[in-house]
C-alpha positions as CSV (number, residue, x, y, z in Angstrom):
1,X,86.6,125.8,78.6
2,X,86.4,126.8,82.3
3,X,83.3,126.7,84.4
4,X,80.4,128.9,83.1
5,X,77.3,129.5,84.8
6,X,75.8,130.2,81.7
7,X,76.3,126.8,80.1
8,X,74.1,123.9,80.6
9,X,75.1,121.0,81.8
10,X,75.6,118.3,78.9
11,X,77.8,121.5,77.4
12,X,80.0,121.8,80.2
13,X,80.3,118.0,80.2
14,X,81.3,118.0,76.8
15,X,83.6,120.8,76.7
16,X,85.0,121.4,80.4
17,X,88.7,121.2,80.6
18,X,89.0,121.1,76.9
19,X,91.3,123.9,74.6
20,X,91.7,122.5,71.7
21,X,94.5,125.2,70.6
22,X,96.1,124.4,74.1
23,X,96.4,120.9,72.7
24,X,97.7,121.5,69.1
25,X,94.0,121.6,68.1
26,X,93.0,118.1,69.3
27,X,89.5,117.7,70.3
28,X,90.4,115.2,72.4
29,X,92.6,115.7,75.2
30,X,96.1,114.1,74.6
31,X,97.4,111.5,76.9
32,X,100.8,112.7,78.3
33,X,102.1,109.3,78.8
34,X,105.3,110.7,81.1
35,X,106.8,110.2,84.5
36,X,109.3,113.1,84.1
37,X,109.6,116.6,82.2
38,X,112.7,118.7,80.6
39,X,113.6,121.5,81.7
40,X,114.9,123.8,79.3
41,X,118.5,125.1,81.7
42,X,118.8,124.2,85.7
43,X,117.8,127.8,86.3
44,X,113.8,127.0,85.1
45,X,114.3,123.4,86.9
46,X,114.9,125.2,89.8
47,X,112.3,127.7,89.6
48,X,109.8,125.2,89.0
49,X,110.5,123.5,91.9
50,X,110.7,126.7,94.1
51,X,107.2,127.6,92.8
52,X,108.8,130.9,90.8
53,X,107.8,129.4,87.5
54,X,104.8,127.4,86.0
55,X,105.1,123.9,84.5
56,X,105.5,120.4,84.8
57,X,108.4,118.7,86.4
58,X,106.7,114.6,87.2
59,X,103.6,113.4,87.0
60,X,103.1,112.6,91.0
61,X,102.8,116.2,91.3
62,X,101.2,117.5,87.8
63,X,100.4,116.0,84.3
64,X,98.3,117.9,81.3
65,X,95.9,115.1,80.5
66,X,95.2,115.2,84.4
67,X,94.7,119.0,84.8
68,X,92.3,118.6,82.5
69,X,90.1,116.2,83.8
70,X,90.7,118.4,86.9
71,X,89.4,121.5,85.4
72,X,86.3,119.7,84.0
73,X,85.1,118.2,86.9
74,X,86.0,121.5,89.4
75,X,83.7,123.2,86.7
76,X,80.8,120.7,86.9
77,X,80.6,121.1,91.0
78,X,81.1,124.5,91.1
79,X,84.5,124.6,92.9
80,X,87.8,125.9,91.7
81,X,90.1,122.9,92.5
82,X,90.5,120.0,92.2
83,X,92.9,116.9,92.4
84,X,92.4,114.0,91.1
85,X,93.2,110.3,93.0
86,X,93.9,107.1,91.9
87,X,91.1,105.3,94.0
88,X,87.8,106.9,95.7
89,X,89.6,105.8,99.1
90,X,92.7,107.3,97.7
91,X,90.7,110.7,98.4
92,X,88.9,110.0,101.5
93,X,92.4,108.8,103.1
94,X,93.8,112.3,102.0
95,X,91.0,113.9,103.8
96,X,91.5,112.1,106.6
97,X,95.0,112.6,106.8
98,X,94.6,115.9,106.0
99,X,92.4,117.3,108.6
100,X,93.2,114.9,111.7
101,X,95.3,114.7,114.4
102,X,95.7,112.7,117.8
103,X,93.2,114.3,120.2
104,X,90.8,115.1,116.9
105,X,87.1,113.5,116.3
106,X,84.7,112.9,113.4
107,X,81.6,113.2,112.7
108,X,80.4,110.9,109.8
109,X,77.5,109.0,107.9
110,X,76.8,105.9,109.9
111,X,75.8,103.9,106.6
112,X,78.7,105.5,104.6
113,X,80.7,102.9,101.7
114,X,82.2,100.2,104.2
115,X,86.4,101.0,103.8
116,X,85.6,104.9,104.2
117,X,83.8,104.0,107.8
118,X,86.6,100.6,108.5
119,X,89.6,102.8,107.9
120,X,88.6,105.4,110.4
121,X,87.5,102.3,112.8
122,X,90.6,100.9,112.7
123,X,93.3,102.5,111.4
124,X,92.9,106.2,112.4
125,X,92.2,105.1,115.5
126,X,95.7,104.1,116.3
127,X,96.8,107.6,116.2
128,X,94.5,108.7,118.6
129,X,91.8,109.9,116.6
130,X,87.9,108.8,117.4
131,X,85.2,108.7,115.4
132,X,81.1,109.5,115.8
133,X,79.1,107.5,113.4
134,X,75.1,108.7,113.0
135,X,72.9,108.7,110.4
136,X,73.4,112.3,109.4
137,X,69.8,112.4,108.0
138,X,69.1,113.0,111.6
139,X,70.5,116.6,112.0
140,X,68.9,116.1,116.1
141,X,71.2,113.2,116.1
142,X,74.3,115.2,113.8
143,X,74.0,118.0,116.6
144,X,74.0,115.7,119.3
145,X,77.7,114.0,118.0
146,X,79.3,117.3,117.8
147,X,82.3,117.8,120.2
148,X,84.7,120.5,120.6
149,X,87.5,118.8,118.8
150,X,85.4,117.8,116.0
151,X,87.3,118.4,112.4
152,X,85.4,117.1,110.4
153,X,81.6,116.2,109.9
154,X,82.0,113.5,106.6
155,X,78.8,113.1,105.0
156,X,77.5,110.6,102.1
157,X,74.2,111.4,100.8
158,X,72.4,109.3,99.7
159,X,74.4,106.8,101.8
160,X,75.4,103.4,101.1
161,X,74.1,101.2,101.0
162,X,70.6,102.5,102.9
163,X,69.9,105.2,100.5
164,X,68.9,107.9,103.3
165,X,69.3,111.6,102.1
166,X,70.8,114.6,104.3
167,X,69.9,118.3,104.2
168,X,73.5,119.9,103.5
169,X,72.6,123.8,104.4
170,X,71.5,122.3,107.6
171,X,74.7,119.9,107.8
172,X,77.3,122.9,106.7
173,X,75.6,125.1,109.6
174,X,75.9,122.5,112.5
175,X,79.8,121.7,111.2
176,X,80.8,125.4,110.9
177,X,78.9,126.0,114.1
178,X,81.6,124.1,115.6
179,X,84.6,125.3,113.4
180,X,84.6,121.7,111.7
181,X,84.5,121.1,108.1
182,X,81.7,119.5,105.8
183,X,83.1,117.2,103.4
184,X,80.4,115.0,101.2
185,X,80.9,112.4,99.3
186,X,78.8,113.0,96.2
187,X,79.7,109.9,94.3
188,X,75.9,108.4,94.3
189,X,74.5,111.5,92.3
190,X,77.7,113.2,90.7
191,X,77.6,116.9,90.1
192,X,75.2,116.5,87.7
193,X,72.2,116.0,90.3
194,X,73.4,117.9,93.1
195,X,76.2,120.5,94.0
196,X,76.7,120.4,97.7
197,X,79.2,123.8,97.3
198,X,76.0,125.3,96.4
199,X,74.9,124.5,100.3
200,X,78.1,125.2,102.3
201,X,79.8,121.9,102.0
202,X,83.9,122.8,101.9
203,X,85.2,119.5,100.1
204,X,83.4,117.1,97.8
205,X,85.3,114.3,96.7
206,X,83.9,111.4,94.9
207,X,84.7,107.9,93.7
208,X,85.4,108.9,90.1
209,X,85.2,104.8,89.2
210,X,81.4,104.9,89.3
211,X,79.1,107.5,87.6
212,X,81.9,110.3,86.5
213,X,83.7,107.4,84.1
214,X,80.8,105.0,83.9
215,X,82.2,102.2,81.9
216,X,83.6,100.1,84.5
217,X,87.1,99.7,83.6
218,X,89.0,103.1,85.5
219,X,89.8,103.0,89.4
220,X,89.6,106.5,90.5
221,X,88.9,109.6,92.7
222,X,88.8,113.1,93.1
223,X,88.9,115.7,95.6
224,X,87.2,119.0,94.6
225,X,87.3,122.8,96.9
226,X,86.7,126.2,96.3
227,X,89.2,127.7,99.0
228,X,92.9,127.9,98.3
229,X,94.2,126.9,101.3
230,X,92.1,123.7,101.6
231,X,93.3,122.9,98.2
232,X,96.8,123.6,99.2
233,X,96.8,121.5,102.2
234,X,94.9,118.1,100.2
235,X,97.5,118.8,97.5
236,X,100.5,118.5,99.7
237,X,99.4,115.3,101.5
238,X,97.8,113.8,98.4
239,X,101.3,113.9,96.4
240,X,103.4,113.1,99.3
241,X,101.3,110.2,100.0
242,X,101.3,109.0,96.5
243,X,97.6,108.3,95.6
244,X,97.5,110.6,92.7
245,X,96.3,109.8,89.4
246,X,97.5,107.9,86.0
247,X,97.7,109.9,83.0
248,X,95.8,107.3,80.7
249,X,92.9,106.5,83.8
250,X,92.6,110.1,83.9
251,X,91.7,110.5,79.9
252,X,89.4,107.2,80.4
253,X,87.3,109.6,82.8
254,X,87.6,112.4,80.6
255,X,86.6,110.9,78.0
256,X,83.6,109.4,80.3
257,X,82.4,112.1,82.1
258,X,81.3,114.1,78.5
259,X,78.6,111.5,78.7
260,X,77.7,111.6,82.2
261,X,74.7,114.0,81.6
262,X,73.0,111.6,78.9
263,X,73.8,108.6,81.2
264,X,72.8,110.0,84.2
265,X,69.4,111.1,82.8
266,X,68.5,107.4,81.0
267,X,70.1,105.5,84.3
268,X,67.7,107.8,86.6
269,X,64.2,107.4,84.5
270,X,64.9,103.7,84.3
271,X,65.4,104.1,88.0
272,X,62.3,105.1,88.6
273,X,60.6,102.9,86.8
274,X,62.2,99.7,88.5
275,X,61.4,101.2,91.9
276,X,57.9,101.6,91.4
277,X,57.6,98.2,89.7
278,X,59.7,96.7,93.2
279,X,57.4,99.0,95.7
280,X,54.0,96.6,93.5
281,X,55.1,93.3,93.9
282,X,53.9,91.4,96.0
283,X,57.4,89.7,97.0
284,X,59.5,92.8,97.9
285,X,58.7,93.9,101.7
286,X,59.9,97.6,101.4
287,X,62.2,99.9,98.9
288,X,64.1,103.0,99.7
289,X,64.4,105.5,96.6
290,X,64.5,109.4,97.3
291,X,62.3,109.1,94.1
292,X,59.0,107.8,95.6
293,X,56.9,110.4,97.5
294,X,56.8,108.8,100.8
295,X,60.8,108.9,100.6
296,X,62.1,111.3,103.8
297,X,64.8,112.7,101.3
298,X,61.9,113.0,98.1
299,X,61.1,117.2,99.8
300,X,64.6,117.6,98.6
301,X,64.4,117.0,95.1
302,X,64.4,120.4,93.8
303,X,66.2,122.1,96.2
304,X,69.3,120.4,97.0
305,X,69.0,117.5,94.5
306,X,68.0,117.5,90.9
307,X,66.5,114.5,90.8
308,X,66.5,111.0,93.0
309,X,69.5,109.0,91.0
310,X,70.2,105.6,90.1
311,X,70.5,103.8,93.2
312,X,68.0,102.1,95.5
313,X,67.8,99.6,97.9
314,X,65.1,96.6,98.5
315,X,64.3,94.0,100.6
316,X,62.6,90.5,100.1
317,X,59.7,89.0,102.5
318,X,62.1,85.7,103.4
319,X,65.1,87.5,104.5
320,X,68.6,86.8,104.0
321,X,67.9,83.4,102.2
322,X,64.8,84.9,99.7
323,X,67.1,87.7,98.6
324,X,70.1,85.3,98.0
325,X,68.0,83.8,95.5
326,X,67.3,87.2,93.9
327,X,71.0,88.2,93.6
328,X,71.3,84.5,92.2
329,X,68.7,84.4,89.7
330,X,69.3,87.9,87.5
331,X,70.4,87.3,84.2
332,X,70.5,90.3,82.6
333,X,71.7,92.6,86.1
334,X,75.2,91.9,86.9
335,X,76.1,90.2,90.5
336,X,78.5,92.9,91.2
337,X,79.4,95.3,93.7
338,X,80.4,98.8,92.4
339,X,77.9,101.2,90.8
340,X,77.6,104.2,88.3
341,X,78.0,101.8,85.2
342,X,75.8,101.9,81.8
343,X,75.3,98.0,82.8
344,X,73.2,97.7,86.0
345,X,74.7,96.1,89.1
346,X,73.2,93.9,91.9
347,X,75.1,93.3,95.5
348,X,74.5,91.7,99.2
349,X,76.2,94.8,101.1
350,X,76.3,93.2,104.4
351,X,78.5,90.0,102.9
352,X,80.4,92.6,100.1
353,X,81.2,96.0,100.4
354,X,80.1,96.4,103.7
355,X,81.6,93.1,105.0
356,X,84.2,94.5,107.0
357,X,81.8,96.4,109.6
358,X,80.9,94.3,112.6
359,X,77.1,93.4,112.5
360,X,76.4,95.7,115.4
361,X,77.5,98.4,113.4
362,X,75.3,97.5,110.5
363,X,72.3,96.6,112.8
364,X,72.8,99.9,114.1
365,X,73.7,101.7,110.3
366,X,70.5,100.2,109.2
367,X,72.2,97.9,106.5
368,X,70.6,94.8,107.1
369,X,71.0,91.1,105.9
370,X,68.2,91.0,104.0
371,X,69.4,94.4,102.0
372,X,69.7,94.5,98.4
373,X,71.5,97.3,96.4
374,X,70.8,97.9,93.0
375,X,72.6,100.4,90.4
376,X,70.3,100.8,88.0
377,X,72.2,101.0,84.7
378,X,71.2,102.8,80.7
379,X,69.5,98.8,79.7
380,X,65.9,98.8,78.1
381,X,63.4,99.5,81.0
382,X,60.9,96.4,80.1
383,X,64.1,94.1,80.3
384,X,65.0,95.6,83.5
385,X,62.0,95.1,85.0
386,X,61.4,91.1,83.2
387,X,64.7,90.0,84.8
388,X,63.6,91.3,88.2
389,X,59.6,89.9,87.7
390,X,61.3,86.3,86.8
391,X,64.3,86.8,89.9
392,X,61.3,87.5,92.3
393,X,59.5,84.5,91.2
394,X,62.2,82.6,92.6
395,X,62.8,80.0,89.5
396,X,65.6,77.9,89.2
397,X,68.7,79.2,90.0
398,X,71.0,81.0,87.1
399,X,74.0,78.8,87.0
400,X,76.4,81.2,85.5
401,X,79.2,78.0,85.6
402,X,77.0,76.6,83.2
């Protein structure tokens, strides 16, 4: 089933990318376990690989069980390509690679995930090309970055770890303003809560390993577009490179995304409910979640975003050494990094996934020590809320050696 506007969502989750008659009938996509394919003479072997003639010829370049994943997830944002990766950074490196060259510049989300933002820092920057980091919430501050070699204007929203939400028709007119293009990360709220094509972004990729498989066990990515060239030029690096996709990790996000609706939808309500129970105790100094009204991003739910999502970010009064004590005493959250899961997840960014920024650049992000993330998972609300009430009592420590 290809993308209809005329479907609702938990239908095109269900049924995007899926024939059954293309697949002998199987309601569930086949996994096409194969490096290689036969060709039927050297003349269609040679077609195939001159472009004359459709088909497979190995798996680096094309594999059923993954065009179908592809084709579901294109549908589900509203694009018309995609191509999927075998890591989230597998994607962003393509982008990068992509659309860069010595002498170019980008434009991106100061508090974006850490190896997205360290890899432009450190290894882009050997061939010559700089980097702009602002919080793109700030479209003053976006306008202010833009240069005349600007390619690219990368934006994650809500970012991570800080949970700060940017206006994309805004963004997309100050990047095509300057013949750059707007490429968001849309990992935190899949397209099931927002579709940035729908407000002039030109590539949305996302880190399929969090909500679109939501079980915890696939690495993944995926690059999606709705202009043929763009595709063109992703898929030819992306190949070349290597970072494509596993036949059998892309059925495990198949077969994960025809949930995502139902998880995203208990995951978000719980959500809320832990945010509002953080923002009344007397232990947490402050909590960022588009959700609550005071939120700078909450005018966009509506609009631009469905709803607020699953993630959130909190502090405790005590600083670094109060919230270590947190993180240490959940017992039903998971100490974890990663996010998206039906099991809810608990991490220190600026000692995990955001490690490998210098402090100044977190001091400056807005990713504090004291920061907690939380990826509120599908659990029972009231036990969600219990393990953080007895965590923020600071009792004796969980020993999980124990």
């Amino acid at each position: 089933m290809s993308g209809n506007d005329n479907h609702g969502r938990h239908t095109e989750a269900i049924h995007g990318g899926l024939d059954p008659f293309r697949f002998e009938g199987a309601v569930s996509v086949p996994i096409f376990q194969s490096s290689t394919f036969a060709f039927k003479n050297t003349e269609q072997g040679a077609n195939r690989f001159a472009g004359k003639e459709g088909g497979y010829i190995y798996t680096r370049l094309a594999n059923p069980t993954v065009d179908a994943l592809q084709e579901s997830v294109a549908a589900m944002e509203g694009g018309t390509h995609a191509l999927a990766t075998a890591s989230g950074m597998a994607a962003v490196s393509a982008v990068y690679f992509a659309f860069t060259e010595p002498g170019a510049h980008v434009v991106a989300s100061s508090a974006m995930y850490g190896p997205s933002r360290v890899i432009l820092e450190k290894e882009f920057s050997r061939f010559k090309v700089d980097a702009t980091f602002v919080n793109t919430a700030d479209l003053d501050a976006l306008q202010a970055a833009m240069r005349p070699e600007t390619k690219l204007v990368y934006v994650e929203t809500p970012t991570n770890p800080t949970i700060e939400v940017t206006d994309l028709t805004r963004a997309a007119e100050i990047a095509h303003a300057g013949d750059a293009l707007l490429v968001v990360d849309n990992t935190f709220l899949s397209p099931y809560l927002q579709r940035p094509f729908r407000h002039g972004a030109d590539i949305v990729l996302h880190s399929m390993t969090k909500f679109l498989n939501g079980h915890a066990d696939v690495v993944a990515g995926i690059l999606v577009t709705k202009d043929d060239d763009l595709h063109a030029r992703l898929g030819y690096v992306l190949k070349n490179l290597g970072g494509t996709i596993d036949p059998h990790q892309a059925w495990l996000v198949h077969r994960g995304l025809r949930t995502l609706p139902m998880r995203m939808e208990r995951a978000q309500s719980n959500a809320i409910l832990v945010a509002k129970f953080l923002q009344s105790h007397e232990a947490v100094e402050w909590v960022n979640y588009p959700g609550l009204p005071e939120h700078p991003g909450h005018a966009l739910i509506g609009s631009q975003m469905a709803g607020p999502g699953s993630l959130l970010s909190f502090g405790v009064k005590g600083g670094l050494e109060a919230g270590a004590r947190v993180l240490n005493s959940v017992r039903v959250m998971i100490l974890a990094v990663s996010l998206g899961g039906v099991e809810s997840l608990i991490q220190h960014p600026a000692s995990m996934t955001h490690a490998g920024m210098t402090p100044e650049a977190r001091e400056a992000a807005g990713i504090s020590d004291g920061l907690i993330r939380l990826s509120v998972g599908c659990e029972n609300p009231e036990d969600l809320i219990a393990d953080l009430e007895q965590a923020l009592a600071w009792g004796p420590v969980n020993d999980r050696t124990a």
